[in-house]
N, C-alpha and C positions, 0 to 999 in steps of 0.2 A: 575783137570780140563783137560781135551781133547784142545787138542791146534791144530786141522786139520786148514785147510785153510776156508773152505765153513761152517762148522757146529761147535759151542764149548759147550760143556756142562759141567753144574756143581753141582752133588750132596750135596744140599744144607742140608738134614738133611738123616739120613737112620734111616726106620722106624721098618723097620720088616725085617727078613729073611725068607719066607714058605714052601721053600722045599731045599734042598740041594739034587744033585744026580749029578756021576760023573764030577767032576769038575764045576757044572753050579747049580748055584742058583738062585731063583723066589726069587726079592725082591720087598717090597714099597720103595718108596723113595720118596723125592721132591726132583726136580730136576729142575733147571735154565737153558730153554737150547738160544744156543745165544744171551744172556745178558737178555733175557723177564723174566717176573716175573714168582718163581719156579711153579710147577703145582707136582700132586701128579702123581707121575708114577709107574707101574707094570708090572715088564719086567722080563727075564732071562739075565742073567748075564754070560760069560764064561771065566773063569781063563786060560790064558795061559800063563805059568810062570811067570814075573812077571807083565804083564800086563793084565788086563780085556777087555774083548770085551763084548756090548751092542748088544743085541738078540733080537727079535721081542719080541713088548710088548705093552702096553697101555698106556695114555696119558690123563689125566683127571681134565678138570677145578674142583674148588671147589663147582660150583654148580653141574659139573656132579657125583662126587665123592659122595655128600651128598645125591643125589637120589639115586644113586647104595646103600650106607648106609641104606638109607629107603627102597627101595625093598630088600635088604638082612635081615631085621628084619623083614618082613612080612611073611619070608619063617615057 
């Protein structure tokens, strides 16, 4: 859990890893952020020693998650 002042977040389950490259991973995750209920998110991730930094990424109720699902099986 991130413990900043203004924003806290909490990876509530890790789903997937999709790419790994120098130091920075593309993961799924649910994630909790300031206490709201988790939401699926898809972000880069970047390891600097022992702590991770959170990189531009995406943000996806469960109804938008399952449309994206459904347009990704029509491809």
């Amino acid at each position: 859990m991130n413990n900043g002042a203004a924003f806290q977040y909490e990876i509530v389950e890790h789903i997937a890893t999709l790419s790994e490259s120098n130091g920075t991973t593309k993961e799924l995750n649910r994630i909790r952020y300031n206490g709201a209920p988790a939401k699926l998110d898809l972000r880069s991730w970047k390891q600097e020693g022992e702590e991770r930094r959170m990189l531009k990424g995406l943000t996806l109720t469960d109804a938008e998650a399952e449309a994206l699902k459904e347009a990704l099986n029509s491809l």
